[in-house]
LUMGUFI-646011 format. One line per field, with one value per atom (N, C-alpha, C): atom name; residue in one letter; residue number from 0; x, y, z. Coordinates in nm, 3 decimals, always signed. Layout:
atom	c(CA / ...)
type	c(A / ...)
seq	c(NUM / ...)
u	c(X / ...)
v	c(Y / ...)
w	c(Z / ...)
! end
This chain:
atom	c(N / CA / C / N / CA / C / N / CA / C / N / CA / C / N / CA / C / N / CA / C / N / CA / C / N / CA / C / N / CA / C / N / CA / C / N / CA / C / N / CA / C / N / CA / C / N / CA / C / N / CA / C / N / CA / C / N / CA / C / N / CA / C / N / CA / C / N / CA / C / N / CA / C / N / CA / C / N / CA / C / N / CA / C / N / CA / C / N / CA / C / N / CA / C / N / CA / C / N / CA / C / N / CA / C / N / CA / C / N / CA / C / N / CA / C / N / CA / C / N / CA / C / N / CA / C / N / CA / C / N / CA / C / N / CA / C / N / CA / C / N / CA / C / N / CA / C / N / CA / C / N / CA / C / N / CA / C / N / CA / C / N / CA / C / N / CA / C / N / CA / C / N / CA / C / N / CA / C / N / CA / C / N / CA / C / N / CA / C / N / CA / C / N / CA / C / N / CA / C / N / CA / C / N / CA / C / N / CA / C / N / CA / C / N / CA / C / N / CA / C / N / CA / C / N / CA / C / N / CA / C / N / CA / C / N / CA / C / N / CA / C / N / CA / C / N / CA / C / N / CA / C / N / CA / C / N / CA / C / N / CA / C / N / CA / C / N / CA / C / N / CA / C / N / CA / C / N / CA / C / N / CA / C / N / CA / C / N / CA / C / N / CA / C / N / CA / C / N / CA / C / N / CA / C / N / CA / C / N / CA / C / N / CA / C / N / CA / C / N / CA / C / N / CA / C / N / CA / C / N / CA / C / N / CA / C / N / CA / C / N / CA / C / N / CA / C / N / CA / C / N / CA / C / N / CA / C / N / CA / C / N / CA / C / N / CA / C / N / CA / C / N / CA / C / N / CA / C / N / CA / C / N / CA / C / N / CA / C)
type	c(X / X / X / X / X / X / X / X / X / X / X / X / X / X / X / X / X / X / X / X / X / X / X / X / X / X / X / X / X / X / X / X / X / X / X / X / X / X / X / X / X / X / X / X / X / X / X / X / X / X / X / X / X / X / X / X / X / X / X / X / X / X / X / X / X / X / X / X / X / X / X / X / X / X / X / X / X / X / X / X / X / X / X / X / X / X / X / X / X / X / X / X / X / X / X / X / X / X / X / X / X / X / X / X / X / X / X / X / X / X / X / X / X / X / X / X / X / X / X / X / X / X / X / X / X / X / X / X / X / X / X / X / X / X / X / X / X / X / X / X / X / X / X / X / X / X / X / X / X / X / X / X / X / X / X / X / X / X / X / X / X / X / X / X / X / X / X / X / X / X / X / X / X / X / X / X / X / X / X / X / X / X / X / X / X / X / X / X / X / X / X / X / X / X / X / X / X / X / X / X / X / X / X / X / X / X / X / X / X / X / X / X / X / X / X / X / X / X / X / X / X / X / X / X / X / X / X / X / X / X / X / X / X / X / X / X / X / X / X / X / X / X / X / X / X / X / X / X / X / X / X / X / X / X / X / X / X / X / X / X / X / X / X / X / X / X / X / X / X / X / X / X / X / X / X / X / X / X / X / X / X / X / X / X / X / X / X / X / X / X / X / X / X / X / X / X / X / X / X / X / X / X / X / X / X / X / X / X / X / X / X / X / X / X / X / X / X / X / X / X / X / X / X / X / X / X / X / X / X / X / X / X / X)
seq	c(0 / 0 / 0 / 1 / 1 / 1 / 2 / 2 / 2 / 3 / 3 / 3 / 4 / 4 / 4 / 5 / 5 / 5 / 6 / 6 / 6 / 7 / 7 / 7 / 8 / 8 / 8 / 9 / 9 / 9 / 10 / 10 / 10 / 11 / 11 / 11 / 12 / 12 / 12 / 13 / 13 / 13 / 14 / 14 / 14 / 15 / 15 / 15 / 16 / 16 / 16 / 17 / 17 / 17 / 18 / 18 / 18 / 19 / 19 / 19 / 20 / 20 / 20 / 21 / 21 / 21 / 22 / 22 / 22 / 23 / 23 / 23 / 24 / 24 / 24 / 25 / 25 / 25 / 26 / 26 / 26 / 27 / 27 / 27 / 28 / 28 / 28 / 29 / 29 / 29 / 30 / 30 / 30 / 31 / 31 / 31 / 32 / 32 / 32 / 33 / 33 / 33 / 34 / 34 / 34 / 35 / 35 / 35 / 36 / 36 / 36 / 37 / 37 / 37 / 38 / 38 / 38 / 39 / 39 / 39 / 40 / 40 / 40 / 41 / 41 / 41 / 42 / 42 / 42 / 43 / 43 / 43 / 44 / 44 / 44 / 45 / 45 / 45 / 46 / 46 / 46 / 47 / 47 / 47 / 48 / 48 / 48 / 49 / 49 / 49 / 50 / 50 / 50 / 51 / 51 / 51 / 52 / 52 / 52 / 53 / 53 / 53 / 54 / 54 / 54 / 55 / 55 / 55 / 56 / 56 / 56 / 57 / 57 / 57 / 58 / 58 / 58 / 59 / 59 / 59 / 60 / 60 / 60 / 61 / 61 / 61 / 62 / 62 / 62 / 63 / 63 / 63 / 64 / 64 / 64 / 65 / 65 / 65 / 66 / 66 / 66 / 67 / 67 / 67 / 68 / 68 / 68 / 69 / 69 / 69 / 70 / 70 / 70 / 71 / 71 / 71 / 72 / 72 / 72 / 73 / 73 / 73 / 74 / 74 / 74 / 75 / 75 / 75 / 76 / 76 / 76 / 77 / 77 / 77 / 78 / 78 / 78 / 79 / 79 / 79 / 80 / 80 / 80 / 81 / 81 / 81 / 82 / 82 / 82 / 83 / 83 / 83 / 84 / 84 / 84 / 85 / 85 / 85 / 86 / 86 / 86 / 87 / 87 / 87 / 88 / 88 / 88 / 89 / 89 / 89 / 90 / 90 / 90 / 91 / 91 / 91 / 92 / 92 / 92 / 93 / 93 / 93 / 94 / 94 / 94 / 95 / 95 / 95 / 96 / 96 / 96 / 97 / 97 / 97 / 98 / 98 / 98 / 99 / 99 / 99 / 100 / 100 / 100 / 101 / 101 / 101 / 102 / 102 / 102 / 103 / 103 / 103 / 104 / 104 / 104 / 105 / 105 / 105 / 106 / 106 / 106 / 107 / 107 / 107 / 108 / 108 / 108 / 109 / 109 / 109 / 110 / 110 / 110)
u	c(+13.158 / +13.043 / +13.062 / +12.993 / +12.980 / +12.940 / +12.816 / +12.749 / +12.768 / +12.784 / +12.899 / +12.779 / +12.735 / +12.615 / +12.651 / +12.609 / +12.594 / +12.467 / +12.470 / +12.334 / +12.398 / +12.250 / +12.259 / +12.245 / +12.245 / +12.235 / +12.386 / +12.415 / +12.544 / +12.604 / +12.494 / +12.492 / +12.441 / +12.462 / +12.354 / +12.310 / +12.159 / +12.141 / +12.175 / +12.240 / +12.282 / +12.385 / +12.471 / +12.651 / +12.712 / +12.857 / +12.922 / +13.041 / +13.065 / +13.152 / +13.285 / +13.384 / +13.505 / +13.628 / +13.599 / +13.740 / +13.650 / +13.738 / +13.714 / +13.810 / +13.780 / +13.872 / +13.832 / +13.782 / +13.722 / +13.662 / +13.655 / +13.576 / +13.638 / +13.513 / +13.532 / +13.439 / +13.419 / +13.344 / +13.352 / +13.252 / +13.225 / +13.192 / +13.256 / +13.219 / +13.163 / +13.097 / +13.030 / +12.984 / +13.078 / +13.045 / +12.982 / +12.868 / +12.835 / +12.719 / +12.811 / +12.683 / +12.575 / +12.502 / +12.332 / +12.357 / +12.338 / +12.313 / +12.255 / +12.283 / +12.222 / +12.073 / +12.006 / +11.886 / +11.836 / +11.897 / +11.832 / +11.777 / +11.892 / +11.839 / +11.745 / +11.739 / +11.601 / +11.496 / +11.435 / +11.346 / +11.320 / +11.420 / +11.369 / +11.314 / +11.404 / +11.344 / +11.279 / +11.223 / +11.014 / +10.960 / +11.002 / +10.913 / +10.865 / +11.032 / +11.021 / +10.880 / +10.893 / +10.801 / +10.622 / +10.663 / +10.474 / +10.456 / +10.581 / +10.573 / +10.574 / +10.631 / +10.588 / +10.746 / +10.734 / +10.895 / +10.945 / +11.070 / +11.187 / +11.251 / +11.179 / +11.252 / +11.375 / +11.399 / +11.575 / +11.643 / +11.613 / +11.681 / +11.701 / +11.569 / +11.519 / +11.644 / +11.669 / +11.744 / +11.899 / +11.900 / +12.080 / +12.087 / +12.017 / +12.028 / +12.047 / +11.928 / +11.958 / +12.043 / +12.114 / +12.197 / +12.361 / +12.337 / +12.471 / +12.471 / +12.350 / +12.351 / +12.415 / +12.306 / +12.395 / +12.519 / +12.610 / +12.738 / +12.833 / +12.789 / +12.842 / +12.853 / +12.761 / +12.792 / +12.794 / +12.808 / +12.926 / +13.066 / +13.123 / +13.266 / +13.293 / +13.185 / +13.195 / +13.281 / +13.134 / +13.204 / +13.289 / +13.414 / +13.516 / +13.598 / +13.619 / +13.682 / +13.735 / +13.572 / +13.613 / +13.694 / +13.621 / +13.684 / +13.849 / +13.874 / +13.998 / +14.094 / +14.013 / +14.104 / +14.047 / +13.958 / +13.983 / +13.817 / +13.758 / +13.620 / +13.528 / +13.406 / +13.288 / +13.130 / +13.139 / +12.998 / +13.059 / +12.969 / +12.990 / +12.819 / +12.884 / +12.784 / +12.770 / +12.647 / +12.636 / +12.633 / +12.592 / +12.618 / +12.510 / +12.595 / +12.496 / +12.529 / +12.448 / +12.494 / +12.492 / +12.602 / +12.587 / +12.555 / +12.473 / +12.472 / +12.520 / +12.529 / +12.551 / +12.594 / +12.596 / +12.606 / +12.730 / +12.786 / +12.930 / +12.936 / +12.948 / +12.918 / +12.801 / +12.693 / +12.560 / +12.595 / +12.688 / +12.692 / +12.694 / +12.714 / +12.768 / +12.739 / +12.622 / +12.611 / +12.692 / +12.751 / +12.844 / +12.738 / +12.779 / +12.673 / +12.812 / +12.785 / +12.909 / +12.789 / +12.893 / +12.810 / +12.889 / +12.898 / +13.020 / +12.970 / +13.079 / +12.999 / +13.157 / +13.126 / +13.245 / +13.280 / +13.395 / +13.368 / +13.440 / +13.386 / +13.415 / +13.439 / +13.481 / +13.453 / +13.352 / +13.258 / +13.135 / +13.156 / +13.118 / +13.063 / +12.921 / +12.870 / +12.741 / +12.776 / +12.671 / +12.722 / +12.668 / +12.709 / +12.736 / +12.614 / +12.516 / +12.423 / +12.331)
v	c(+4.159 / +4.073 / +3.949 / +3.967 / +3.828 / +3.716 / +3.694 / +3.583 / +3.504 / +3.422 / +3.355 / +3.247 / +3.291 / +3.280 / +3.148 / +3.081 / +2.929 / +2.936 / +2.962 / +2.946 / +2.893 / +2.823 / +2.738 / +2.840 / +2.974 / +3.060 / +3.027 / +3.187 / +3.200 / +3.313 / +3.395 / +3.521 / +3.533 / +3.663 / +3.751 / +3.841 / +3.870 / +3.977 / +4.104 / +4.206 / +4.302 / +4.273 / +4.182 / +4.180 / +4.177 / +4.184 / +4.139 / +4.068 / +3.970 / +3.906 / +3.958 / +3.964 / +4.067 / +3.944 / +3.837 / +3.743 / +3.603 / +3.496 / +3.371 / +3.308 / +3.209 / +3.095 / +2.943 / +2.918 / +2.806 / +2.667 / +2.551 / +2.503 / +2.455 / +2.393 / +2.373 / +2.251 / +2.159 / +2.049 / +2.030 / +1.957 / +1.874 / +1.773 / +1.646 / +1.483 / +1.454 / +1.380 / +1.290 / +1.142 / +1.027 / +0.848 / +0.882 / +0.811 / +0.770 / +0.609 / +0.544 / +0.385 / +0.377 / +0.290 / +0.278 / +0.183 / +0.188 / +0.077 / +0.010 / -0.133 / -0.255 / -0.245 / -0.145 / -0.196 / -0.120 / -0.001 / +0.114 / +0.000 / -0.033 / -0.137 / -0.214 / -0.255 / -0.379 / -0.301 / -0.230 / -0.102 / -0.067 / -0.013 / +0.037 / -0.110 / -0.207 / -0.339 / -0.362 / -0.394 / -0.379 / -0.264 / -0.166 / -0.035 / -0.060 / -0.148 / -0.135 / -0.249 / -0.329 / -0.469 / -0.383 / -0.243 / -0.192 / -0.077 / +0.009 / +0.105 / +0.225 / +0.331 / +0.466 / +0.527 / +0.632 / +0.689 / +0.626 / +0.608 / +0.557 / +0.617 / +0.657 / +0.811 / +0.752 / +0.693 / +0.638 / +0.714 / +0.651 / +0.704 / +0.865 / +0.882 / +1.059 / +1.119 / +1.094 / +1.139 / +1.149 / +1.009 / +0.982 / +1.075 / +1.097 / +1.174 / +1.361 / +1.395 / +1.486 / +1.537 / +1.439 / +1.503 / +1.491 / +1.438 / +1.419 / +1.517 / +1.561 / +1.745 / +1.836 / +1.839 / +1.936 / +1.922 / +1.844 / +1.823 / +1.827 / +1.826 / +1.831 / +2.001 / +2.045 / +2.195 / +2.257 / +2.206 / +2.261 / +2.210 / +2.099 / +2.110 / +2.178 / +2.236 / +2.261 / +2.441 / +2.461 / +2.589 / +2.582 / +2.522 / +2.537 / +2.518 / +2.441 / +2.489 / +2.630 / +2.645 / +2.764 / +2.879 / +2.867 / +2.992 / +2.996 / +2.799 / +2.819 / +2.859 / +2.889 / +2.976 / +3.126 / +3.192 / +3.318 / +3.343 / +3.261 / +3.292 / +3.338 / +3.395 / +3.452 / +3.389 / +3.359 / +3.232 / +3.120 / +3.098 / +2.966 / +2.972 / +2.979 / +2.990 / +2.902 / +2.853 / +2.744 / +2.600 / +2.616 / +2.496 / +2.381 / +2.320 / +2.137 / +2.013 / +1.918 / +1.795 / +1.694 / +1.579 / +1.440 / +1.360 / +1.249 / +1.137 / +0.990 / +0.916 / +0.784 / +0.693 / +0.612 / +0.470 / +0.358 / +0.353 / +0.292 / +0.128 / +0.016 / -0.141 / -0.144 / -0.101 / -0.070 / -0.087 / -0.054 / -0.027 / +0.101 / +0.216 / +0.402 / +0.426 / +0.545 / +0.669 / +0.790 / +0.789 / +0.927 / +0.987 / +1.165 / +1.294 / +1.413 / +1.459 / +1.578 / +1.702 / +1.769 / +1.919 / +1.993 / +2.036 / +2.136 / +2.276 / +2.322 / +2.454 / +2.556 / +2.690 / +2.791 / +2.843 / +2.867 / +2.949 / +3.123 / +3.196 / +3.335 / +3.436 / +3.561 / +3.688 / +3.743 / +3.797 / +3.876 / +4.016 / +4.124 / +4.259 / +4.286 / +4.372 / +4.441 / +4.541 / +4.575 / +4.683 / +4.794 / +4.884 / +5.002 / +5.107 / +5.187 / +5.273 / +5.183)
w	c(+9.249 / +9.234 / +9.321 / +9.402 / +9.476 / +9.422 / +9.394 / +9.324 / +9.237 / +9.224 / +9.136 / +9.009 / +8.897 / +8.828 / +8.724 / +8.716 / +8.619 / +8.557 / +8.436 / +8.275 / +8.183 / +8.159 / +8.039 / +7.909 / +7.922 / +7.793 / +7.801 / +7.615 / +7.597 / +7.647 / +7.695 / +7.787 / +7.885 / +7.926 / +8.091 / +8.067 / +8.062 / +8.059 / +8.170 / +8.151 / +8.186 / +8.208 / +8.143 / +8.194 / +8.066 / +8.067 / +7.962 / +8.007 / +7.892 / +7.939 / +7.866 / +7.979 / +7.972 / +7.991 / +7.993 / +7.976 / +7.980 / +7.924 / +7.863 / +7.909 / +8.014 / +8.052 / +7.987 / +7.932 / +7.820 / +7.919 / +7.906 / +7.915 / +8.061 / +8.158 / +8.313 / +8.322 / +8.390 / +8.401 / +8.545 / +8.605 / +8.716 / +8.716 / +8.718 / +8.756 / +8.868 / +8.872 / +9.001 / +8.980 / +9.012 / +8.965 / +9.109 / +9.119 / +9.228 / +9.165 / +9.329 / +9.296 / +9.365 / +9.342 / +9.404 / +9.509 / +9.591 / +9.772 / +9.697 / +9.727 / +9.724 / +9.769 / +9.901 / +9.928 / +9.838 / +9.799 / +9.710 / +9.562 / +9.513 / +9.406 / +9.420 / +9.552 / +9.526 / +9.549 / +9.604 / +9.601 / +9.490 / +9.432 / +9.269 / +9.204 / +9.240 / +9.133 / +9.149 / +9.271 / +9.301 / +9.224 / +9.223 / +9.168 / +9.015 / +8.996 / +8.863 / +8.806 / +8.890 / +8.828 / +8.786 / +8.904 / +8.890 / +8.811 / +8.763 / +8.712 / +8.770 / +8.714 / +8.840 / +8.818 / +8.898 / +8.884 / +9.040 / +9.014 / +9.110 / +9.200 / +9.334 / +9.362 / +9.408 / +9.450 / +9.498 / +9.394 / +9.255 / +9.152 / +9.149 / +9.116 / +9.168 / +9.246 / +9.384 / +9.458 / +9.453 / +9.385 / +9.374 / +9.247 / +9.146 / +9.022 / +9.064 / +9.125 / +9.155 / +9.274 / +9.344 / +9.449 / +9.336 / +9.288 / +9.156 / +9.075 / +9.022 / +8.965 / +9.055 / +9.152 / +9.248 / +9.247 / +9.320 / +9.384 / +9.229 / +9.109 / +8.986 / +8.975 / +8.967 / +8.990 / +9.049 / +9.176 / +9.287 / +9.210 / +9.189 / +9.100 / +8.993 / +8.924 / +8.804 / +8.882 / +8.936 / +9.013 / +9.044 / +9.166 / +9.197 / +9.064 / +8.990 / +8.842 / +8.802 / +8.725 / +8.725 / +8.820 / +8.936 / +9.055 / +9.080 / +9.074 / +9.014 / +8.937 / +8.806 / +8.673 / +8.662 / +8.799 / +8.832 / +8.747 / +8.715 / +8.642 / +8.765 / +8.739 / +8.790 / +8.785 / +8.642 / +8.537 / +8.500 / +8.495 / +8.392 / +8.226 / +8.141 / +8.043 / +7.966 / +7.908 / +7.830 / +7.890 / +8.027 / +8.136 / +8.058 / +8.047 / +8.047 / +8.095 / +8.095 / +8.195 / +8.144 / +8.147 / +8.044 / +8.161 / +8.161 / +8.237 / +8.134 / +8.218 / +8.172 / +8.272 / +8.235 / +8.292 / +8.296 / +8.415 / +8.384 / +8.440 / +8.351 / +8.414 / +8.493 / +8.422 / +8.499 / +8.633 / +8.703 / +8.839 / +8.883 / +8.814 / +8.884 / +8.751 / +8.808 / +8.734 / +8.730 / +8.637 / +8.594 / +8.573 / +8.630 / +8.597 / +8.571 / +8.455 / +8.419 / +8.385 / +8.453 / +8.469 / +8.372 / +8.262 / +8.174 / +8.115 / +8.081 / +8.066 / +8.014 / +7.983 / +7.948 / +8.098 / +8.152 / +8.242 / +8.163 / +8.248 / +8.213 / +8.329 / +8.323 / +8.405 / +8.331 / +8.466 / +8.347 / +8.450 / +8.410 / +8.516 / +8.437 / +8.541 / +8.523 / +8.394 / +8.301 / +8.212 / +8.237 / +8.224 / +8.240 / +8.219 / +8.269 / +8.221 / +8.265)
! end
């Protein structure tokens, strides 16, 4: 199996999971540019969504499970199941984004 599959279920349909390497995470602190901040702080005075924010948020998902993946691939896993993501906020300066999840071996089943 090539494809190397990350869900937020506890399964796959049409696989089974045939070994359990337990839990795998991906971190990502990343801080906001100074101009990025004052941008949003104008945005903020009018209301609306923040895409600066938007962007730094979701390029921090991504690159979180991309680590999350190498984790696992490290302890010989295939999935990752049960994937979810914590954010938060560190000295309101850097957003932490954790990607976590089970990793496992899964194969196709059979018939």
């Amino acid at each position: 199996m090539d494809k190397f599959i990350v869900t937020t279920m506890n399964d796959i349909p049409g696989y089974e999971i045939v070994e359990v390497f337990g839990e795998v995470f991906g971190l990502v602190c990343r801080a906001r540019n100074v101009i990025a901040n004052l941008t949003a702080g104008l945005r903020t005075l009018i209301g609306g969504e923040v895409p600066e924010y938007t962007r730094l948020l979701t390029d921090s998902r991504h690159h979180a499970i991309e680590r999350l993946q190498e984790e696992a691939r490290l302890k010989g896993a295939n999935a990752v199941i049960a994937m979810r993501f914590d954010c938060n906020e560190i000295a309101n300066l850097v957003s932490e984004v954790a990607a976590y999840g089970t990793a496992v071996t899964i194969r196709k089943k059979a018939g």
